[in-house]
LUMFIVO-74203 format. One record per residue: residue number from 1; residue in one letter; z, x, y of N, C-alpha, C in turn. Coordinates in Angstrom, 1 decimal. Example, Ala and Ser with C-alpha at 12.3 -4.5 7.8 and 13.67 -1.06 7.14 Angstrom:
# LUMFIVO-74203
SITE    k  r    n.pz    n.px    n.py   ca.pz   ca.px   ca.py    c.pz    c.px    c.py
SITE    1  A     7.8    13.2    -5.7     7.8    12.3    -4.5     7.8    13.2    -3.3
SITE    2  S     7.1    12.8    -2.2     7.1    13.7    -1.1     7.9    12.9     0.0
END
This chain:
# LUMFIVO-74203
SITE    k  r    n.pz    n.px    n.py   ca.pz   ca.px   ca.py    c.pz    c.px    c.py
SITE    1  X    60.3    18.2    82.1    61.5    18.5    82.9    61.2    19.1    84.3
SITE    2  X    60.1    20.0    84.4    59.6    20.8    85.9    58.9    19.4    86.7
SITE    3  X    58.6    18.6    86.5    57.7    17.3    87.1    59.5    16.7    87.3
SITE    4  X    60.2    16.2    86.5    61.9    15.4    86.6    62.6    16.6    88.2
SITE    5  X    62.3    17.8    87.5    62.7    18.6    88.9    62.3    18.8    90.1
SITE    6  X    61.0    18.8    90.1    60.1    18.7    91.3    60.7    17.5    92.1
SITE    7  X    60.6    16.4    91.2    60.9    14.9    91.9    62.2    15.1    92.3
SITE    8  X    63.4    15.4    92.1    64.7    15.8    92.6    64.5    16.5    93.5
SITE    9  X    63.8    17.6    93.5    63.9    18.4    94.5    63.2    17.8    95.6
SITE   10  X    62.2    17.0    96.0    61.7    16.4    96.8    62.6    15.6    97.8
SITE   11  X    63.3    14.8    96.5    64.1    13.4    97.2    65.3    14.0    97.7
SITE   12  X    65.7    15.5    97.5    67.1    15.8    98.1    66.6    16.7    99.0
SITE   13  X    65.2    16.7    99.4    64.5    16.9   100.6    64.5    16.7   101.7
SITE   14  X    64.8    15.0   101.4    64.5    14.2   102.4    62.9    13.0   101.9
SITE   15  X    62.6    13.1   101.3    61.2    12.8   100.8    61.7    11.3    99.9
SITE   16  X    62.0    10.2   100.1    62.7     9.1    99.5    61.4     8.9    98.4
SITE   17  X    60.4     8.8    99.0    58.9     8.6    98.3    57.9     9.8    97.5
SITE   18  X    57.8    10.5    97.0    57.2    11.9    96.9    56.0    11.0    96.3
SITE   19  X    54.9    11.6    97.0    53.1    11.8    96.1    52.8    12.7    95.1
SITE   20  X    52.3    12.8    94.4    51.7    13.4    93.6    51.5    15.0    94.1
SITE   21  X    50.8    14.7    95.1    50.4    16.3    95.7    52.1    16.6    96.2
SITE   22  X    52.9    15.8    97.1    53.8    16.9    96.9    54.7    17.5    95.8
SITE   23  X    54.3    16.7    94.9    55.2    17.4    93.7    54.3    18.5    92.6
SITE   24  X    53.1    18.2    93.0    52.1    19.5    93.1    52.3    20.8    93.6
SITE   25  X    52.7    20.5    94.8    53.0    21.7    96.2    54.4    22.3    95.8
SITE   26  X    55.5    21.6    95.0    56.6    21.9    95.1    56.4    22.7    93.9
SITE   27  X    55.9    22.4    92.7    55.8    23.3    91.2    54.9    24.8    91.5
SITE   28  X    53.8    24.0    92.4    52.9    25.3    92.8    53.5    26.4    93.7
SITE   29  X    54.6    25.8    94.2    55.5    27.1    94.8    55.8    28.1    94.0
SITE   30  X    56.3    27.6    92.9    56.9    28.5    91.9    55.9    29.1    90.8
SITE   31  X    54.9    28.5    91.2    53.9    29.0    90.2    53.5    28.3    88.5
SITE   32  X    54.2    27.1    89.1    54.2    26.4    87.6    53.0    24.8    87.6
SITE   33  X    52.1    24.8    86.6    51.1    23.9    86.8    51.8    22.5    86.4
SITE   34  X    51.2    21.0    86.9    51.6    20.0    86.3    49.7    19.1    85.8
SITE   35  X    50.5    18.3    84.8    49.2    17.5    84.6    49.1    16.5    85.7
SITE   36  X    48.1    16.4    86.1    47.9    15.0    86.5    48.3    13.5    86.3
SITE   37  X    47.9    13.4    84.6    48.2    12.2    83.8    50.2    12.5    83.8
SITE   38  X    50.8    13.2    83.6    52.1    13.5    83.4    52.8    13.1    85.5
SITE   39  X    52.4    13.1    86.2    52.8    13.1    87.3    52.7    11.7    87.4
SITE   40  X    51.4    11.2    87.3    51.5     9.5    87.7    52.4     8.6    87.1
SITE   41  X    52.4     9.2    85.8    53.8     8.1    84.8    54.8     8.6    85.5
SITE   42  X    55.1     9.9    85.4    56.5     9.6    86.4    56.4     8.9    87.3
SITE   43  X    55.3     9.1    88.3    56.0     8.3    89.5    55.5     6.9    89.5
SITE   44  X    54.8     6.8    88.3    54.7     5.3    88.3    55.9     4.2    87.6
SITE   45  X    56.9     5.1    86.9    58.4     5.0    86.0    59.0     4.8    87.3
SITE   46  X    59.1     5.4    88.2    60.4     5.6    89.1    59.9     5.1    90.6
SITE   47  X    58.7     4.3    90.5    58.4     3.6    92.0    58.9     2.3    91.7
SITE   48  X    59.6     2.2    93.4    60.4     1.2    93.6    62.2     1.3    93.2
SITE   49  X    62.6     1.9    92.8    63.7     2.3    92.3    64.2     3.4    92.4
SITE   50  X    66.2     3.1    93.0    66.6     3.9    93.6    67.3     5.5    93.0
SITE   51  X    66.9     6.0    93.4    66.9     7.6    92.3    68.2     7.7    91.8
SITE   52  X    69.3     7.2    92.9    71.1     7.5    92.6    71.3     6.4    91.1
SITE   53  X    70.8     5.3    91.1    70.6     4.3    90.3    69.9     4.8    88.9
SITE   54  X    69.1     5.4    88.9    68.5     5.9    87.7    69.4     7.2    86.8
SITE   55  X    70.1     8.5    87.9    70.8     9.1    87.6    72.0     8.3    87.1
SITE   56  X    72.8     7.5    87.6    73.9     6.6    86.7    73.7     6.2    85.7
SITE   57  X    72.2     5.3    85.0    72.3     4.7    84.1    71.9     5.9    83.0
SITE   58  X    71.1     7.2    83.6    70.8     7.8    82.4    72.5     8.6    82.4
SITE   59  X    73.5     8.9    83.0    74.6     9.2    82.6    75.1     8.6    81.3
SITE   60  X    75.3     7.0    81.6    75.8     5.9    80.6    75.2     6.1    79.3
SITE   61  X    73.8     6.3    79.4    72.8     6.9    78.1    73.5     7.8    77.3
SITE   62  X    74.1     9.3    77.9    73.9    10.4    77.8    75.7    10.2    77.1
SITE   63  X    76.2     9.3    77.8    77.9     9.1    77.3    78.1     8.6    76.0
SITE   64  X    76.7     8.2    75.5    76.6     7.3    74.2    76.0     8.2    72.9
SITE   65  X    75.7     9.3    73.3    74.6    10.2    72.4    76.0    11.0    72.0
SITE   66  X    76.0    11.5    70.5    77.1    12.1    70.3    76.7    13.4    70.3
SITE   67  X    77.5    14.6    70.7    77.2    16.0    70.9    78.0    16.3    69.9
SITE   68  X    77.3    17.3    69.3    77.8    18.6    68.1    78.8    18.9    68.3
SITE   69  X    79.4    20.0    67.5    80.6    20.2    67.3    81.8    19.5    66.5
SITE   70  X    82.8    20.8    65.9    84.4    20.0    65.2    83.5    19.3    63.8
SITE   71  X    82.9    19.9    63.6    82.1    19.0    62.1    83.0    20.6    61.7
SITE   72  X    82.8    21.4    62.1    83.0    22.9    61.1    84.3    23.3    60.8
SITE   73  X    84.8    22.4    62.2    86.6    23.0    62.1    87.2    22.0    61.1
SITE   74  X    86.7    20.5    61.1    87.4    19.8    60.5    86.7    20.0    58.9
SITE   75  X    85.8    20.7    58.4    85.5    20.9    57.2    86.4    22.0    57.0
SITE   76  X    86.6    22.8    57.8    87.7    24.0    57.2    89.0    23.5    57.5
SITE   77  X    89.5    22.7    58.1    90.4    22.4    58.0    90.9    21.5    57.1
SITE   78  X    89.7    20.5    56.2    90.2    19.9    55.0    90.3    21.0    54.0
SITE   79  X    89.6    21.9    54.2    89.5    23.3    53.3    90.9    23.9    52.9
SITE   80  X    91.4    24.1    54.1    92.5    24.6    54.2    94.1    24.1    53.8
SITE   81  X    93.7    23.3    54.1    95.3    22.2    53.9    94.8    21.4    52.4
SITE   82  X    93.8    20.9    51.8    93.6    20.3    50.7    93.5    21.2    49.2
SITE   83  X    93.5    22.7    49.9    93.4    23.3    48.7    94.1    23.8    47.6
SITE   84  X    95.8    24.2    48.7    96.9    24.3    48.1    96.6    25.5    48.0
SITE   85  X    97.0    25.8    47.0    97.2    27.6    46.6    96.1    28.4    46.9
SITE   86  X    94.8    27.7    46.3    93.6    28.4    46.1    93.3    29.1    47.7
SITE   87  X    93.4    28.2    48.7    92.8    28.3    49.8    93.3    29.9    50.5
SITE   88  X    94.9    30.4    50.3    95.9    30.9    50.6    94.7    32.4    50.3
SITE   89  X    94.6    32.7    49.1    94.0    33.9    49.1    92.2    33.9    49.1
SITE   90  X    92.0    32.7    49.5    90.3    32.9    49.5    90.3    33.3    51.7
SITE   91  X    91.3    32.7    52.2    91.6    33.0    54.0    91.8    34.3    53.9
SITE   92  X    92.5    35.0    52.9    93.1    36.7    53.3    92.2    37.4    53.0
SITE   93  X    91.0    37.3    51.7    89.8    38.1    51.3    88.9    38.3    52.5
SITE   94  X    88.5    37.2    53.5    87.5    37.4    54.7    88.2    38.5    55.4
SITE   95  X    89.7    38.6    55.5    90.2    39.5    56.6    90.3    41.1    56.2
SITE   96  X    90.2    41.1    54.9    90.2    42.3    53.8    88.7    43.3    54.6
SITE   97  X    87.6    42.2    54.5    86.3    42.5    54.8    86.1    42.7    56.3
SITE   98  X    87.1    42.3    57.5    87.2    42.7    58.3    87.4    43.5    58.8
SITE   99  X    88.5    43.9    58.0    88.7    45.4    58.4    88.1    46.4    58.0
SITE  100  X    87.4    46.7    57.0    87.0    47.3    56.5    85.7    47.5    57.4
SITE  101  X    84.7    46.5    57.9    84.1    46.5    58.5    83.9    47.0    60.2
SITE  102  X    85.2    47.3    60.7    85.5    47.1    61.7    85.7    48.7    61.5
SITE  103  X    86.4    49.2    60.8    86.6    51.1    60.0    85.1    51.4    60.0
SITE  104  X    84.4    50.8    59.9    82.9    51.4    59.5    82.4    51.3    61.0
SITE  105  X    82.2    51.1    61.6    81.9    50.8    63.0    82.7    51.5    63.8
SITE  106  X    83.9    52.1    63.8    84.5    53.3    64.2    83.8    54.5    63.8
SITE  107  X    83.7    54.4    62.5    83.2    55.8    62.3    81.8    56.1    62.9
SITE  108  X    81.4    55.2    63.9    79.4    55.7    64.3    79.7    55.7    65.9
SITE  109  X    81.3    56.2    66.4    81.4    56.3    67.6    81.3    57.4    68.1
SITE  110  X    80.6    58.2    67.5    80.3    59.7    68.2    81.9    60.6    68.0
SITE  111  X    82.8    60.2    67.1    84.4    61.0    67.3    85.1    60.8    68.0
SITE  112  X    85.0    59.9    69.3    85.8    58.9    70.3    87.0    58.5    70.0
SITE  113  X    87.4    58.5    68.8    88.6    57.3    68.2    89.6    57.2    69.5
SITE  114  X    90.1    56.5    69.6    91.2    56.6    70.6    92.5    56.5    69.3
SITE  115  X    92.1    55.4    68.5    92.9    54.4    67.9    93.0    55.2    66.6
SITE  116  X    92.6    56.3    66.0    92.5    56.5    64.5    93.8    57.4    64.1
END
């Protein structure tokens, strides 16, 4: 990713072409090393081709990968509505434990209560 950054940072430089060494010079600013062998594939991947072009298509990539999430709501939500009765008092026991929890954690406030 620091060699993918270096190369951005170059090309929004001004730098349409970056070398090796300046993408050396740009990491070595920050104090961060690159391989050698890791620099040439990059820029042996991305010579000849235009950077705005490569950012688009890895967008389209990135549109297609599915991201996490809503797996947990929609499992509690079949939870919830499919259970009928049962579900009713197994939701109000968690909140039982909340409070209770929430009383215990008042009491390690040095006597502060505002609320008690």
């Amino acid at each position: 990713m620091k060699l993918v950054a270096a190369y951005l940072l170059a090309v929004l430089g001004g730098n349409t072409c970056p070398s090796s060494d300046d993408l050396k010079d740009i990491l070595g600013s920050v104090g961060a090393e690159a391989d050698d062998d890791r620099i040439e594939l990059l820029l042996s991947e991305v010579k000849g081709k235009d950077i705005t072009e490569l950012i688009a298509s890895g967008r389209e990539k990135l549109a297609s990968v599915p991201s996490g999430g809503g797996g947990a709501a929609v499992a509690m939500a079949a939870t919830a509505g499919g259970g009928g009765g049962a579900a009713a008092p197994a939701a109000a026991e968690p909140k039982k434990e909340e409070k209770v929890e929430e009383k215990e954690e008042s009491d390690d406030d040095m006597g502060f209560s505002l609320f008690d």
